[in-house]
C-alpha positions in Angstrom: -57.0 28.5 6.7 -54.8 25.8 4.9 -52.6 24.3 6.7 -51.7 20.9 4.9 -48.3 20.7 3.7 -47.4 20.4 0.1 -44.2 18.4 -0.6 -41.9 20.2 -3.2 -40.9 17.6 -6.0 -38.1 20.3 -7.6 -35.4 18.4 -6.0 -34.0 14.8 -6.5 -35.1 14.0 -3.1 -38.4 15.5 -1.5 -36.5 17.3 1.1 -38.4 20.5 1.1 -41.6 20.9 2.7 -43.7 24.2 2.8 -47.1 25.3 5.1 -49.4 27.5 3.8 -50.7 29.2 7.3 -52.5 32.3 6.8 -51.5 33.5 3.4 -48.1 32.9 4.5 -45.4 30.1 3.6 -42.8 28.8 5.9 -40.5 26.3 4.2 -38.0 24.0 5.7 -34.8 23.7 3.8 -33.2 20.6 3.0 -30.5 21.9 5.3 -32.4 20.9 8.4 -34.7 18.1 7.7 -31.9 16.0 5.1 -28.0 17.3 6.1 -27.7 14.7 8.3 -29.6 11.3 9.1 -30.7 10.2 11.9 -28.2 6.6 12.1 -24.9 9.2 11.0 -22.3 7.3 12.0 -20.4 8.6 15.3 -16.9 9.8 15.3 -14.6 8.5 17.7 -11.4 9.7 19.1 -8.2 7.5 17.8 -4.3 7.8 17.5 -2.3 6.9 14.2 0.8 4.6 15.4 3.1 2.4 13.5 2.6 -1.1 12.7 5.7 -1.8 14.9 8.4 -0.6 16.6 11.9 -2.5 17.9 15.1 -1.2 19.2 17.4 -2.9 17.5 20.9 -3.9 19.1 23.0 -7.0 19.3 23.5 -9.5 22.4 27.3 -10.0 22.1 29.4 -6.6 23.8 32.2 -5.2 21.2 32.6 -1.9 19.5 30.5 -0.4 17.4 32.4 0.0 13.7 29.5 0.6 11.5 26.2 2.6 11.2 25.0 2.0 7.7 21.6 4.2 8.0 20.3 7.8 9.3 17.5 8.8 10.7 14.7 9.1 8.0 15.9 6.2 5.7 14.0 3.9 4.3 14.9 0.5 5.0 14.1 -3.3 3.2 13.5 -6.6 5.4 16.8 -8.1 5.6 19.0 -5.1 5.0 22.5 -4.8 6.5 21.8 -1.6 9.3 25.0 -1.8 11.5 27.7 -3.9 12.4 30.3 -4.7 15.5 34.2 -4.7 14.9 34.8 -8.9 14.6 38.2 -8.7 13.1 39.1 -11.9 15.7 35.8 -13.4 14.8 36.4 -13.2 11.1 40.3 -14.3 11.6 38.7 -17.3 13.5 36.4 -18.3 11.1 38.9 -18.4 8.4 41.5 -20.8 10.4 38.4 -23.2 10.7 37.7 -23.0 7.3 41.2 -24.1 6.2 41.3 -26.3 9.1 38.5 -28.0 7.2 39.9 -28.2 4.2 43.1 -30.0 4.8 43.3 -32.8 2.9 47.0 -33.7 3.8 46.1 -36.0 7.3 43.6 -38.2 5.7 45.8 -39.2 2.3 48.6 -39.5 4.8 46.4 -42.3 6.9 45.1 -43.4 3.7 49.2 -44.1 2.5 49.8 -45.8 5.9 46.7 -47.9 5.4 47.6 -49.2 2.0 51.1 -50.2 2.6 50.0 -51.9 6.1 47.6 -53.7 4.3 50.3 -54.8 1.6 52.9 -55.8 4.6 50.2 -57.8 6.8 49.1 -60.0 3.3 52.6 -60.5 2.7 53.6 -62.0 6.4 50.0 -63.8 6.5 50.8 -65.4 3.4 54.7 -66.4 5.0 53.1 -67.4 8.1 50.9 -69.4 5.9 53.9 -71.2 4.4 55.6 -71.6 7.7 58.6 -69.3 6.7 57.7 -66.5 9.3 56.5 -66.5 13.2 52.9 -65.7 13.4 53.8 -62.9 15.9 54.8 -61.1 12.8 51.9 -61.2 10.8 50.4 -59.9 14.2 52.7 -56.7 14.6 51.6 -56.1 10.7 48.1 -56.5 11.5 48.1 -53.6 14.2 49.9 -51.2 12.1 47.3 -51.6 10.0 44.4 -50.8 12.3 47.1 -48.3 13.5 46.6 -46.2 10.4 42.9 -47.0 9.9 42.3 -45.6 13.2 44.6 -42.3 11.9 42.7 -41.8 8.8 39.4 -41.6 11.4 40.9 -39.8 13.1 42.1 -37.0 10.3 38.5 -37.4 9.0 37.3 -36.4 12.3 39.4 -33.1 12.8 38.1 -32.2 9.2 34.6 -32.6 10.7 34.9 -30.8 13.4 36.9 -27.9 11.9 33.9 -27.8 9.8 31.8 -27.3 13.0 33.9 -25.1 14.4 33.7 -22.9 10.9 30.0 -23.0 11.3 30.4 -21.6 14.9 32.3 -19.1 14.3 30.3 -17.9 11.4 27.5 -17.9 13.8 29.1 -15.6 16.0 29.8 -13.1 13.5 26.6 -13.1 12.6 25.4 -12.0 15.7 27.5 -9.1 15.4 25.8 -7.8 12.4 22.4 -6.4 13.0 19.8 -6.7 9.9 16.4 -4.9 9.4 13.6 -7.4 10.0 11.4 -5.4 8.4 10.5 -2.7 6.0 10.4 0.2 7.7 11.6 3.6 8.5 14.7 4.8 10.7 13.2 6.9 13.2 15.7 7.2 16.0 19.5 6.5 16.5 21.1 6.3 19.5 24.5 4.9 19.2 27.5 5.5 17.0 30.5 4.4 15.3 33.4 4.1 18.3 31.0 3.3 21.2 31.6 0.5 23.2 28.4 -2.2 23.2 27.3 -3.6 26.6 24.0 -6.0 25.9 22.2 -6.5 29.3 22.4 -2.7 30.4 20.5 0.2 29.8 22.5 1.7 26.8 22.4 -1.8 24.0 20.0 -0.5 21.6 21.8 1.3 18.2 18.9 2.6 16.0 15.0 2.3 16.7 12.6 1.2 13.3 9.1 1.4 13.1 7.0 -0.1 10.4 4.9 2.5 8.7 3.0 0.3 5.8 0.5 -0.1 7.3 -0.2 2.2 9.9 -2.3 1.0 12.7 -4.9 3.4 14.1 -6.0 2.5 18.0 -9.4 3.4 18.1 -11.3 4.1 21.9 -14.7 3.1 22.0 -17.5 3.5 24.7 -18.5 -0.2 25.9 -22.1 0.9 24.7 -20.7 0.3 20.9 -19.2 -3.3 21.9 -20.3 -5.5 19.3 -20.6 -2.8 16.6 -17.4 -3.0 14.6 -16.6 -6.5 13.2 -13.7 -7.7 12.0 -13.1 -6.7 8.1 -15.2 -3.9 8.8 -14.5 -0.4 6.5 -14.0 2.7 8.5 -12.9 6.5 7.5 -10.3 7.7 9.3 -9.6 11.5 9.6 -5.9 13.0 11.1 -6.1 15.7 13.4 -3.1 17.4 10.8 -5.0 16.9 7.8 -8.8 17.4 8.7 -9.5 17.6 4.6 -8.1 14.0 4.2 -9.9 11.0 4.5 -8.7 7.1 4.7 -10.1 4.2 4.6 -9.0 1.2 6.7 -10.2 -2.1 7.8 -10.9 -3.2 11.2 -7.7 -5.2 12.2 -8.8 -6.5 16.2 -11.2 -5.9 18.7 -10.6 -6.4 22.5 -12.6 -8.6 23.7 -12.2 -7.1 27.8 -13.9 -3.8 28.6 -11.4 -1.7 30.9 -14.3 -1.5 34.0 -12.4 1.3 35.2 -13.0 3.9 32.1 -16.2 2.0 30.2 -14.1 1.5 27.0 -12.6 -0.8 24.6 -10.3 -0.8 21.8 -10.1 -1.1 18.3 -7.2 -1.9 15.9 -7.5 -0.7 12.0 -4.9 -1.3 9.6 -4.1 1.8 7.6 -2.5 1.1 3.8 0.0 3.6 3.6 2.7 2.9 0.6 4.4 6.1 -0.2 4.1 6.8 3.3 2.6 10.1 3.1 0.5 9.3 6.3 2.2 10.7 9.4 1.7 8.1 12.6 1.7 9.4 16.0 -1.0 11.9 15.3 -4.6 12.3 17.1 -7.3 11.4 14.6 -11.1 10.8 14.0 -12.6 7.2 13.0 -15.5 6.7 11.9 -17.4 3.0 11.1 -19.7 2.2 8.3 -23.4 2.1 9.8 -25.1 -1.4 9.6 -28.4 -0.1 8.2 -28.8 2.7 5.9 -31.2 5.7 6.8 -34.6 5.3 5.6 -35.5 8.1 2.9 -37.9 10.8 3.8 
């Protein structure tokens, strides 16, 4: 009886062996000896979320005059997304503005100036000459510093109309709500006509998440701690689309095991321009093994 076993070379790998036992042969297919290696990578259980997420609202009260986006849109960092009535903030800001550029005051003190200057060297020189009480050249010398101290005083209203611009612009500002991201419009809860009260429970106008990239929270048993690294490739497989396959890089990894369930988590960041990749689903990650399997 023979009962040595031949190795089958027809293959590319020599993943079928075959015993000879009593005239008979067994074989053992590739199927069970080479489907899977013995280090496969493990598949954990993850969620797909976005990047970020913000409420967005404004902390001045007023009515709400504008929504400029929908639920669904797209929206660019920096993009105007809704906006408070400020008619008396914009009316305000204008009046400082022009406050700020009156020129009238300070040629008016610069006019007084000049011919006060022209009086007092006149009397000084009389005084001089004895033809004219020094008490005059005195009263000629004030109404000179008289309209110096005007023309400082012009020059500072102009200055502080120009503040007063710049605070009001401020103000209006805060009244208009920009997108601090790219992102998506997932959620609006206020509209045009609705009175804003920051402070309570009802502030926020629309919600935005970021969805490029994705971040995908991984769960990991505190026997794996250690394992994933930072820069680390991983496949990532929605519960939605189990034919799909993504690859994304590890992001974080807690560094504090939760004592109470053995786990830990890990962050991946998930490319996902056209955003075709639906967030808030249930996925599977798995990471790259750090040795490859030893052939056969």
């Amino acid at each position: 009886m023979d009962s040595t076993p031949r190795r089958i070379l027809g293959a590319r790998k020599p993943c079928l062996i075959a015993w000879k036992v009593c005239g008979l042969s067994l074989s053992l297919t590739a199927a069970a000896l080479c489907a899977e290696p013995v280090h496969a990578a493990a598949a954990y259980n993850c969620l797909i979320e976005p990047a970020q997420s913000v409420e967005l609202g404004t902390p001045v009260g007023g009515v709400l005059e504008r929504v400029e986006v929908r639920r669904g849109d797209r929206v660019r960092r920096g993009q105007l997304v809704a906006s408070l009535d400020s008619r008396a903030e914009r009316a305000a800001a204008e009046l400082a503005l022009y406050k700020s550029q009156l020129a009238a005051p300070a040629q008016l003190a610069q006019s007084k100036i000049d011919a006060s200057r022209l009086k007092y060297d006149r009397r000084k020189g009389m005084v001089s000459e004895g033809l004219m009480a020094s008490q005059e050249a005195d009263n000629a010398r004030a109404e000179l510093e008289q309209a110096q101290a005007e023309l400082k005083s012009a020059e500072e209203e102009r200055k502080l109309a120009r503040l007063e611009h710049a605070h009001q612009t401020s103000q209006m500002s805060l009244r208009t709500i920009h997108s601090p991201f790219d992102g998506v419009v997932v959620d609006q809860m206020m509209w045009p006509g609705e009175v804003v009260e920051p402070g309570s429970s009802k502030h926020a106008i629309v919600k935005i998440a970021k969805l490029d990239p994705l971040r995908v929270r991984v769960v990991l048993p505190m026997r794996a701690f250690g394992e994933p690294t930072l820069g680390m490739t991983a496949t990532v497989v929605p519960e939605i689309l189990p034919g799909t396959v993504y690859r994304a890089k590890v992001a974080s990894v807690d560094r504090i095991i939760d004592a109470a369930s053995g786990t830990f988590v890990v962050f991946l960041d998930l490319p996902n321009p056209k955003l075709d990749t639906p967030s808030g689903v249930k996925c599977k990650a798995a990471f790259a093994p750090s040795k490859a399997p030893s052939p056969l």
